[in-house]
N, C-alpha and C positions, 0 to 999 in steps of 0.2 A: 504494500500500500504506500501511495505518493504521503511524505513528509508534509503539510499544507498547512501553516499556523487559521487559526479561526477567523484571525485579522485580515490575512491573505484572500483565503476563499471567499469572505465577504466583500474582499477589493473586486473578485473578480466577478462577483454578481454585479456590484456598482458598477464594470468597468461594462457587465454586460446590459445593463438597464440603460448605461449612458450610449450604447452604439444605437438604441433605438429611437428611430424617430421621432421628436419632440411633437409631433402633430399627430402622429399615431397612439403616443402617450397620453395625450390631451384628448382622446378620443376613448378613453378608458374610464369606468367609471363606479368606482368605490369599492379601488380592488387594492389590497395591502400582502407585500412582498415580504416574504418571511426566507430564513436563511433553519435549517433542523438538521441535526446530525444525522436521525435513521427515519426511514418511511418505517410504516408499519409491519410488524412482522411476517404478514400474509406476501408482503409482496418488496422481500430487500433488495432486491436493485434495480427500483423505480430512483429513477433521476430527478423530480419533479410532478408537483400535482395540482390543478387546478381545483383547487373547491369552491364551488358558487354558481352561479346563475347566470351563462351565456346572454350576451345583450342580445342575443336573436331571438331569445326567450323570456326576455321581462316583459310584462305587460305594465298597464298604469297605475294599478296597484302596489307593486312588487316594493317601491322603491320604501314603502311606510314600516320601517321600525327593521330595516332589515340590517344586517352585519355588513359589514366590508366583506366582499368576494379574498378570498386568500388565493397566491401562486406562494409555492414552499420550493424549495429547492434544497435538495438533499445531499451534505457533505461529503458521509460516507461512500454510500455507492460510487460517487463521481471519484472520489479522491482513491478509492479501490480498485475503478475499469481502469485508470489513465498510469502512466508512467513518467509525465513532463509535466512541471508546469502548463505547459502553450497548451498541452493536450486540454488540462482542467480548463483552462478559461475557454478552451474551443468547445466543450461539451457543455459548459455553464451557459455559454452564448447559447446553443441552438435547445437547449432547455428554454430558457427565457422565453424566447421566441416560440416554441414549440407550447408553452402553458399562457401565453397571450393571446398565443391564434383561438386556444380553446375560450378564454373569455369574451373573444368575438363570435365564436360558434362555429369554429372550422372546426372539423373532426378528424382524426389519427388518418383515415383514411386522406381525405383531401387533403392533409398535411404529405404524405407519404407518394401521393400522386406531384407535389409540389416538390419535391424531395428533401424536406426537411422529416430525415428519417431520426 
């Protein structure tokens, strides 16, 4: 497993929130970026998890008394598959990217046809 201080891996989620789009980001809405060591035990080497409510599926209601939507992104896993630095911050990027698309409503599929595998 890659040596990765806590400091580090959280640069490299900042460094991946900062490569995206400022108007794509602005287009996001009440969704809070979390940094966790392990996914859940059912499923450890998930890189990443979208929890919440795709904006293709709020309706007018939704918005009353609801929580921030969370994207998690998971240390372990990432810091276990990779062997480089570059490697982690290249898996942390297409994570990012890959748990936003699902807050807009793209699915594993249409990501995968996009080839953001």
């Amino acid at each position: 497993m890659l040596a990765l201080t806590t400091q580090e891996f959280d640069e490299a989620v900042g460094d991946a929130l900062d490569a995206v789009p400022a108007k794509l980001l602005a287009l996001m809405d009440n969704v809070v970026f979390l940094v966790e060591d392990e996914p859940a035990p059912d499923d450890p080497e998930l890189l990443g998890i979208y929890d919440g409510t795709p904006l293709t599926e709020r309706d007018g209601g939704w918005a009353a008394g609801a929580l921030p939507d969370r994207i998690t992104i998971f240390r372990g896993p990432t810091l276990r598959m990779c062997t480089t630095g570059e490697q982690v911050r290249y898996e942390v990027a297409v994570t990012v990217v890959h748990e936003i698309a699902h807050h807009f409503g793209i699915d594993d599929d249409r990501l995968h046809e996009l080839g953001w595998d």
